[in-house]
N, C-alpha and C positions, 0 to 999 in steps of 0.2 A: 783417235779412239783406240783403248786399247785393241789387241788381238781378239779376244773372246769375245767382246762385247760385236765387232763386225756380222754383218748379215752373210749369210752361205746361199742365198737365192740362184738361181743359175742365170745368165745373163737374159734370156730369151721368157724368163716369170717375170710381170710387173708386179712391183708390190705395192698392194694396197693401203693405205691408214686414210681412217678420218679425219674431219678436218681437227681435231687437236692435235693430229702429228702422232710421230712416233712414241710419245710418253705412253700413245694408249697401246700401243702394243703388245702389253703386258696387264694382269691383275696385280693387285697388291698384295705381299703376302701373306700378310695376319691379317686383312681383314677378308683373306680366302680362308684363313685358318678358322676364324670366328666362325664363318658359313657352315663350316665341317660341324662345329659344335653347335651351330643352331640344329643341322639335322641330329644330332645324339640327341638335345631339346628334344626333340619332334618325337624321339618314340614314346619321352615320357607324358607328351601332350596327346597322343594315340589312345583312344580307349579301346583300341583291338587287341595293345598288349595287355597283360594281364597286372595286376595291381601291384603287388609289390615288387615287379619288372619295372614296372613306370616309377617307382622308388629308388629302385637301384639305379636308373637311368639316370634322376637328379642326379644321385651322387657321381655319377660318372661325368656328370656335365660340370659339375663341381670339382671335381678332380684334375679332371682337362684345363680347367682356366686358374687354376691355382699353377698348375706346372704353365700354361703361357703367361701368368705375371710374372714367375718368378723368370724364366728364361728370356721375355723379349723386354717387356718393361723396362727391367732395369736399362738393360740395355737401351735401350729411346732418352730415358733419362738423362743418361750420360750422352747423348748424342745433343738431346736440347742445353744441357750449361754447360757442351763446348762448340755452341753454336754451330754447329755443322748446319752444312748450307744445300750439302749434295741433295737433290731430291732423290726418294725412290726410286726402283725400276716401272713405276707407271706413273713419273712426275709427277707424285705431292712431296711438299716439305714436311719434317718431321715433326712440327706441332702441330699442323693441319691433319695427318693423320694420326696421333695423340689424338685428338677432339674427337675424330670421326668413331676409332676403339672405345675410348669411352664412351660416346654414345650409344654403341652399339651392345658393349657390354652390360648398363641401363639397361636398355629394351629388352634384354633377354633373361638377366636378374628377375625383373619383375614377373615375365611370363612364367618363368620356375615358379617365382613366390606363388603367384596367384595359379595356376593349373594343384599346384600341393594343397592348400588350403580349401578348394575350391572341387577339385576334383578326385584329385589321390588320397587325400584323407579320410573325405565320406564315404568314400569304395571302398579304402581297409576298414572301417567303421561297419562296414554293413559286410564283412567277415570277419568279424568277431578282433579287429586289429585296432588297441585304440591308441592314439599319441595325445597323450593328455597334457594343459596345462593344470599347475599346481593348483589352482580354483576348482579345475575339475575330477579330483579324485574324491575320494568318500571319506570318510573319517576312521574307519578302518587302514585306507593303503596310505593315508595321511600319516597314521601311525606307523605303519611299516616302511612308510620311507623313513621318517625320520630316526627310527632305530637301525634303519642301512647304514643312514648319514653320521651315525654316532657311532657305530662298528668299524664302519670301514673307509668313512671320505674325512670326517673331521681331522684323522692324525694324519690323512697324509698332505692335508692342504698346509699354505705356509704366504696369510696375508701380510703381503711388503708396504708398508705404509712409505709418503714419499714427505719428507721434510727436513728442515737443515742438517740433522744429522742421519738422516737416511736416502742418498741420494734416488733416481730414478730409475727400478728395477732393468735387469737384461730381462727383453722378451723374446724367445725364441721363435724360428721360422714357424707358421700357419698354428700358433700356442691362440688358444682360445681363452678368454679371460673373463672378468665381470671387474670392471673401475666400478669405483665406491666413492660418493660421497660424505664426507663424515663429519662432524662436528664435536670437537673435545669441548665437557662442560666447562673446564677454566678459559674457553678460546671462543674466536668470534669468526675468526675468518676459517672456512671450510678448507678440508684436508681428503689428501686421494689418494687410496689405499686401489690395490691390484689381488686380486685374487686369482690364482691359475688354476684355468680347470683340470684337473688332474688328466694325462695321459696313459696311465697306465690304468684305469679304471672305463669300464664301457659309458659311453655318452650317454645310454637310453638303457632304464632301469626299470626293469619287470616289477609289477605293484600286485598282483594277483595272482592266485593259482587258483582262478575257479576255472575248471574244465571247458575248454573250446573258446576261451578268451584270455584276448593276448591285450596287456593294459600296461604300455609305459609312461614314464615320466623323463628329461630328460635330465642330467645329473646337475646344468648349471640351474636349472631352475630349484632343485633339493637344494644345490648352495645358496643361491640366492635368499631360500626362504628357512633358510638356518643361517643368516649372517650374524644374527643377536649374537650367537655362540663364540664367534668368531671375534667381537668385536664390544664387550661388556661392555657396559656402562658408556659408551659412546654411542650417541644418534647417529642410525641411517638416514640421509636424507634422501639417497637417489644410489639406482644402479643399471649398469648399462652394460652391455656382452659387448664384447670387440673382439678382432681379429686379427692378427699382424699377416702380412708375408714381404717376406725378403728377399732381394735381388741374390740368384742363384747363377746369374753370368759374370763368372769373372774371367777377365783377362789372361795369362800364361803364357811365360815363356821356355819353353819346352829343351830348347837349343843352350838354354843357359844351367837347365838344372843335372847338379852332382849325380839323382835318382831320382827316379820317377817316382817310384814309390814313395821317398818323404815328400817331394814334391805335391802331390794328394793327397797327404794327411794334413799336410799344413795349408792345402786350400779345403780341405773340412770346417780344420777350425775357422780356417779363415771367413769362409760362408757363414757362421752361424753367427759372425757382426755384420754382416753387409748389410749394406741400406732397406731401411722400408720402402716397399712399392706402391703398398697401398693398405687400407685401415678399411675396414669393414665393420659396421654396427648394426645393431636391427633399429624397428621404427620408435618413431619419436625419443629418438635420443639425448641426450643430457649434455646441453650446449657448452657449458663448462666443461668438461667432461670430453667432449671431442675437440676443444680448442687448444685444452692441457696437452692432447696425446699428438695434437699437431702439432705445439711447437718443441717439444722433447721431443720428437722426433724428426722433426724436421720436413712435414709434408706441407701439401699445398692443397685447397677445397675440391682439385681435379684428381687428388687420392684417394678419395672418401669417400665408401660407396656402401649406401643406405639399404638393406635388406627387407622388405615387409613381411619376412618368415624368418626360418634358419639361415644362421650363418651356414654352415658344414653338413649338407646333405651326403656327405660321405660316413657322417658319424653316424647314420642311422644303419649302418650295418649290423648290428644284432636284432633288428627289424624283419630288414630283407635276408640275412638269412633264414628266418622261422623256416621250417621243414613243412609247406603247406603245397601239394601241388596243387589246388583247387585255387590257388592265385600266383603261381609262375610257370612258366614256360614250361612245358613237359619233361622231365627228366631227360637227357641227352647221355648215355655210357658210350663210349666209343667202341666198335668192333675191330675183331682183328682180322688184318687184310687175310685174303684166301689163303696165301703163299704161305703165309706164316702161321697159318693154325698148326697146330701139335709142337710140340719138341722134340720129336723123333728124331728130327732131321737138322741138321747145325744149320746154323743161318749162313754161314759160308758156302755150304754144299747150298742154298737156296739162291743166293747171289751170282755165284757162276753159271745157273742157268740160265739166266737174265737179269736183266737191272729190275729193281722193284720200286717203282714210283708210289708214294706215301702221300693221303691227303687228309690231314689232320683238323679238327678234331674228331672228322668224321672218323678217321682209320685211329687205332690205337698207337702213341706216342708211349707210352711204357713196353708194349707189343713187337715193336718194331725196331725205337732208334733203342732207349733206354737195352733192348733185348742185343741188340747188334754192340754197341759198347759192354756190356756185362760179360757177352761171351769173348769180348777183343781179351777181355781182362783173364777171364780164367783159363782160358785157352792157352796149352803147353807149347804150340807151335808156332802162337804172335809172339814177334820177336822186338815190334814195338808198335807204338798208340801215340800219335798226336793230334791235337784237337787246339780249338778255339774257341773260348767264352767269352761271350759279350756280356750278356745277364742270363743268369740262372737261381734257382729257388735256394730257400737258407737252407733246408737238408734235400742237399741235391744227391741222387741217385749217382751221379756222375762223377761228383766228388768220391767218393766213397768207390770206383769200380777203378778210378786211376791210383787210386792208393794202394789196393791188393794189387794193382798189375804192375807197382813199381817194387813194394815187398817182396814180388815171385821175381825177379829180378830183370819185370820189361825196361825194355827203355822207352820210358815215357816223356812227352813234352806236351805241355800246357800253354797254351799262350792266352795271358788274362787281358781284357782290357780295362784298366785302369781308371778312363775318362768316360766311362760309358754313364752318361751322366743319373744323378740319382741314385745309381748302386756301389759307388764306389767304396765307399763303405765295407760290403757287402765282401766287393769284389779281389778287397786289402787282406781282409778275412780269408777268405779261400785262398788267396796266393798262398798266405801263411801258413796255416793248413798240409797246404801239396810241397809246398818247401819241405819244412819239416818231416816231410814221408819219404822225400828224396826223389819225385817229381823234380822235372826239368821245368821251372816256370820263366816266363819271358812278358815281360810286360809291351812287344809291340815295338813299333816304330816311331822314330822321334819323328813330330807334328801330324801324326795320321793316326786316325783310329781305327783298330782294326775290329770292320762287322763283320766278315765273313761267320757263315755258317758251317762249318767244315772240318769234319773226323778222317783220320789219313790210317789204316791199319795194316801195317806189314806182319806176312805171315809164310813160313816157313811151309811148303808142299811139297809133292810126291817129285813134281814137272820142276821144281825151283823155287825162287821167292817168290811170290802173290801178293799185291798191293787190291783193299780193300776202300772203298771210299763212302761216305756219307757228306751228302751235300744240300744245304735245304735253304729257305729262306726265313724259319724263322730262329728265335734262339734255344740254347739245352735248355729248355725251363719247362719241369713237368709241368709247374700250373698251368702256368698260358699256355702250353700245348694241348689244354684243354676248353682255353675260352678264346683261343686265337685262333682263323686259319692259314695254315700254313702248308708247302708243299715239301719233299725233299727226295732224292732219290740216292738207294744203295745198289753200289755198282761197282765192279772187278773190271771193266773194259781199259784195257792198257794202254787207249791216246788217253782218257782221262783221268786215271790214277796217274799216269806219270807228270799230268797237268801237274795233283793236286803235290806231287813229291816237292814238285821244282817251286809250287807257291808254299809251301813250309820253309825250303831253302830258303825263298827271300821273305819268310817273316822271320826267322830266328838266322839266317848268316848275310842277309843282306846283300843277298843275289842283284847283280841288275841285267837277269834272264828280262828281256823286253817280248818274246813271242812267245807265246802259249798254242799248244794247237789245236784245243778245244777251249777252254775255259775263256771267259772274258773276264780279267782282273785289272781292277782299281786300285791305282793309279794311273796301270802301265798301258794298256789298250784297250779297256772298255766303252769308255766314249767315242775313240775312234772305231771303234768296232760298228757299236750302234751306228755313229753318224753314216759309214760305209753303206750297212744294210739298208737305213732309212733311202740312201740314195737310189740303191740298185731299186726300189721298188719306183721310184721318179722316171729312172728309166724304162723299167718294164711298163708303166704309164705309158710315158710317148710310145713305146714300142707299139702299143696294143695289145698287151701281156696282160694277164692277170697281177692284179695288185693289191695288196691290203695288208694294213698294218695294227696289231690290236696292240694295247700295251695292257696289264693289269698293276697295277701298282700302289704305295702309299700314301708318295706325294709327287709333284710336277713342278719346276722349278727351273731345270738349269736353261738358261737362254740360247743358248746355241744348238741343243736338241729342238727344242721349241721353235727355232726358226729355219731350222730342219725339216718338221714338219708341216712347218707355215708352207714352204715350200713346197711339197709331196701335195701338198693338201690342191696348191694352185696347179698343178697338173692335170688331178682329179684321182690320186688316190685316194681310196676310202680310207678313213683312219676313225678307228675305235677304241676312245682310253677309255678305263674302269679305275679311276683315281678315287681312293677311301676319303681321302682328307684335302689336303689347300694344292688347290691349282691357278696357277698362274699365268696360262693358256691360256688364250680365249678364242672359245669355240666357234664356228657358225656367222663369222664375221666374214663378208660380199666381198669376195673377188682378195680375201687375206687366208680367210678359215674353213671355207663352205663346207668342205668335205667331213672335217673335224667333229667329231659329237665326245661330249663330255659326261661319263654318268658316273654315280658312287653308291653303295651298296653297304646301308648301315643296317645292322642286326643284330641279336644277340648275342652271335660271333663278331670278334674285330675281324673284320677281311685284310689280315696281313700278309699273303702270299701276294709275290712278285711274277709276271707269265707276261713272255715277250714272244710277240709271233708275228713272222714276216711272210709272205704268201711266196714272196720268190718267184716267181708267174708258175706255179702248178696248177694244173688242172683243178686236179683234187687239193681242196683247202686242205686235208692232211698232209696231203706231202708237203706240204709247207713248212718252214723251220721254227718250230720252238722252244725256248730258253726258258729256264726259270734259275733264282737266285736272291742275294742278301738286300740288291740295290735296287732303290727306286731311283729318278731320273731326274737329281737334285745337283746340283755343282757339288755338295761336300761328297754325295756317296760314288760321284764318278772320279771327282783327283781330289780329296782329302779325305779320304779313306779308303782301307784297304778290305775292299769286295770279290765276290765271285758268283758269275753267272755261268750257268755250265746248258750244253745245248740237249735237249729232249731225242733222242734217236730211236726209239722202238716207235713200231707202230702203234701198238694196243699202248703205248705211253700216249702217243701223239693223239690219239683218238679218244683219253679220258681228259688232257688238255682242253681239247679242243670243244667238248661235250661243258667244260667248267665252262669256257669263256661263251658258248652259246647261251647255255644258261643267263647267265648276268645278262645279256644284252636283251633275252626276251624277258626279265624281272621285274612287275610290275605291281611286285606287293611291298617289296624291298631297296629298290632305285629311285635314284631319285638323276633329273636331267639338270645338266648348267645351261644357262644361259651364256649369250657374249657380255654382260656386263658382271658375270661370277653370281648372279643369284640361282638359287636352284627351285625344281618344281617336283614333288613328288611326281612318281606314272604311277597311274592307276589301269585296271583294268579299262579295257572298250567294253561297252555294252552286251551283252554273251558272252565274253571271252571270259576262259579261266583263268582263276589267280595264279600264277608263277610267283614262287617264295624261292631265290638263290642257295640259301640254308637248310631247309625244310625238303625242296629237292633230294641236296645231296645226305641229310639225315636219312630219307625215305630207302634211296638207293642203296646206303651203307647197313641197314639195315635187310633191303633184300638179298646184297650178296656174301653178306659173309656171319661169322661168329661172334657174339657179343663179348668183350671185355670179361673178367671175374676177378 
């Protein structure tokens, strides 16, 4: 057996399994994934959110499983025709889990279809929100769409008819379409025309401006019912909406390529032929019609997956945006932390007083990091700025603060991550950009990606140089610093800046510095870090010592923490994860898990801040040690990729830590519990007890202590 894959038990633990053995040891890991996304389901199945939240949620639940076909899919595919035999980490074989994802995926298609039609419909209906079919508009918005349709969709559509001199069109990744039946009058056998629904044009189109009602249509349906236009003097016989999406995992060899950088443009292009993973049509489909697109593409009847609504509950976003709060969430501005209200005072002279812990969205992200990078920049006595991007927004604030700080003539360094999947695009773009401005850009390390979250600012003072640090867990990206939460702290303390100097050394010269004396960094000591701490509390166990181990995180995965904990667990430390998404764990299993509880905590915020807390046998649960950082507790973010967790040392830090992860664990409007076989159970309130909301809390509190955003 390999190394890693070995148990760390202590010899004096017996370890438990059931009678199937060790395969059970383990969850499977999409379909812990699926689990994650049946709960984002559940809030649009909740009639306690408000209506077009339950909207947006489709789309998120449809956004979510378009990026797991296009990342895992493919990948199984290629695993079933080259027979691979290996079973998973909780022994099933890879078509037997194929079957099981599809199944599951079914069951949770349909729940969407029917809760929308069923229930989210009627309720924007009965405010004044209507999603109409073309049957149901008036003869008036009849007329005004189709003078839309003749303004503005006709010229930019482009039907590809498919026949011997016109072979079978390219479809692009997750392109929405309508196949057409057709029949030419000198012909007898039917012809199949493609029409693509335009991308640059909103999916769902406003038909009225009578005051206080909101009346769309969606755009394939306008096309649909103008195909005559499109297609003269030929019979429609049939038409059907389809779906593509395409395997988005490819392969890479990193050690062979000239530059990274062309390297990622030519798996761009190379992406946008990769194989189909799967075909999506709505109901009672046109048999023809889906058997043509199976076999030009080359799918099988377990690609095919039948919708009784919408395909793209994500297009409905000029929907859910409307500007209505009488059906979403109550407006949320972020405040600015105490420390940082006025500008009187530089945010350097703020930081040397103390570190200042940042909890975002609640605290202001343009207030704070955006403020701390702006003044790196203009300020005459930073002498340089290096930073790390993983993903960030198209007009990023940040872009834009390293350019003046490289014109005034800092020395600045950028390090992009390239493979940061989905942005790469994005991220080829800003390299370009910060080149050009004469930015130091670095695309990272060959076979590792680097998440770190982490701004490194040297600056020129009265005492000498000053190293400034920003370290957080999630990424520079104003938006999601406004729909994610995330933690980060800015901090001048000289064991931890000098951490983050020597971890720039080895992302841009290729240090191989292996100790750090605060930081835990991935590749080099982070897991053994963890596995250490996890032990000492084993011990303090047997001791008699206070013990207890909370993790807060995204995802749970790598097996050797995991049996880590298995362990800790059979001693009788208490262990409390708060995993957002797919765990792998299994919790609460006799004489393997007992100690182990599993919860996750979906809401209108993603909870993507990472908070690691070891009790260390203190008295006081504060004095106990807590971390927070980029990494969850997965194999790639401990040794394939390059992360950083940095450890919490104020007090009044350690005691709003600690206040977050209370919270979650008594949350019982917003948690939900796993079980040992990976299903989950919302908590509910007990009978008299109060609702506890994890989000809604810390909204409350960020609002009673400080100054609101403007």
């Amino acid at each position: 057996m390999h190394r890693e894959d070995q148990s760390i038990l202590p010899a004096d633990v017996s370890f438990h399994t059931d009678d199937a053995g060790l395969k059970n040891e383990f969850l499977n890991r999409d379909l812990s994934w699926l689990e994650f996304n049946r709960r984002v389901l559940a809030q649009a199945l909740d009639d306690r959110t408000p209506p077009l939240e339950r909207l947006r949620f489709l789309g998120i639940f449809t956004s979510n499983l378009d990026e797991f076909f296009m990342k895992r899919m493919g990948r199984m595919r290629r695993q079933i025709a080259a027979n691979v035999v290996t079973p998973t980490p909780d022994g099933k074989d890879i078509p037997k889990l194929f079957n099981e994802i599809r199944a599951c995926v079914k069951e949770m298609i349909a729940m969407q279809a029917e809760v929308y039609t069923k229930q989210i419909k009627p309720s924007l209906a009965q405010n004044g929100i209507h999603l109409l079919e073309w049957e149901e508009l008036t003869d008036t918005e009849r007329e005004s769409a189709d003078k839309f349709f003749d303004a503005n969709v006709f010229p930019v559509l482009t039907p590809l008819a498919v026949d011997p001199g016109s072979p079978f069109p390219f479809m692009s990744n997750l392109s929405m379409s309508l196949g057409v039946v057709l029949l030419h009058p000198d012909r007898e056998e039917p012809l199949f025309a493609r029409v693509k629904v335009p991308e640059v044009l909103p999916k769902w189109i406003p038909v009225t401006t009578v005051p206080g009602q909101y009346r769309f249509v969606s755009l394939h349906e306008m096309i649909r019912h103008n195909l005559k236009d499109l297609f003269p003097d030929m019979t429609v016989v049939d038409v059907m909406l389809f779906r593509l999406t395409r395997n988005a995992d490819i392969e890479r060899d990193e050690e062979d390529a000239d530059d990274l950088r062309d390297m990622m443009q030519e798996e761009l292009k190379q992406r946008r032929f990769e194989r189909v993973v799967r075909l999506e049509h709505g109901p009672d489909p046109n048999q023809w019609i889906v058997q043509f697109l199976m076999q030009e593409l080359g799918l099988t009847e377990s690609d095919v997956y039948e919708h009784a609504a919408e395909l793209d509950y994500d297009d409905l976003r000029p929907v859910t945006d409307l500007n209505l709060p009488a059906v979403r969430f109550e407006p949320w501005i972020p405040v600015t932390p105490k420390r940082l209200v006025g500008d009187e005072i530089d945010i350097f002279s703020i930081i040397r007083l103390g570190d200042v812990l940042l909890h975002h969205p609640y605290e202001s992200f343009h207030a704070s990091t955006e403020r701390f990078i702006a003044a790196a920049a203009a300020d005459p006595k930073v002498l340089a700025i290096k930073m790390t991007l993983y993903r960030t927004s198209d007009m990023s604030p940040f872009v834009g603060a390293l350019v003046r700080a490289a014109d005034s003539g800092k020395q600045v360094v950028c390090l992009i991550e390239l493979k940061a999947r989905f942005d790469e695009e994005r991220n080829i773009h800003i390299a370009d950009l910060l080149e050009k401005s004469g930015v130091h850009v670095l695309y990272g390390i060959v076979g590792l990606k680097t998440h770190t979250k982490t701004t490194l600012v040297v600056r020129e003072e009265i005492d000498g140089i000053r190293c400034y640090a920003h370290i957080g867990t999630g990424n520079y990206h104003a938006t999601t610093a406004k729909l994610y939460t995330d933690l980060a702290i800015l901090t001048c303390a000289t064991d931890i800046t000098r951490d983050v100097v020597e971890l720039f050394h080895y992302l841009t010269g290729r240090s191989l510095k292996r100790e750090y004396r605060q930081l835990l960094v991935a590749p080099v000591n982070m897991r053994d870090r963890f596995m250490a701490m996890i032990q000492r509390e084993v011990e303090n166990a047997k001791a008699g010592k206070p013990a207890h181990i909370i993790a807060k995180m995204n995802a749970l995965e790598d097996r050797k923490i995991c049996r880590a904990l298995y362990a800790a667990s059979q001693v009788g430390v208490p262990i409390d994860l708060i995993v957002r998404g797919f765990c792998t764990l299994r919790p609460g299993v006799a004489g393997l898990s007992d100690t182990i509880k599993v919860r996750s905590i979906i809401g209108r915020f993603l909870e993507h801040s990472r908070i690691y807390y070891f009790r260390n046998a203190a008295v006081d649960p504060i004095d106990g040690e807590f971390y927070i950082g980029s990494a969850d507790w997965m194999y790639r973010n401990l040794l394939a990729r390059v992360e950083a967790v940095v450890p919490i040392k104020g007090r009044g830090q350690r005691e709003r830590l600690w206040t977050i992860l209370q919270t979650m664990m008594k949350d019982n409007r917003q948690a939900w519990m796993m079980d040992s076989d990976g299903k989950y159970s919302r908590v509910l309130p007990a009978e008299g007890e109060a609702e506890v909301s994890t989000q809604q809390t810390f909204i409350a509190l960020a609002k009673s202590e400080s100054v609101v955003e403007r």
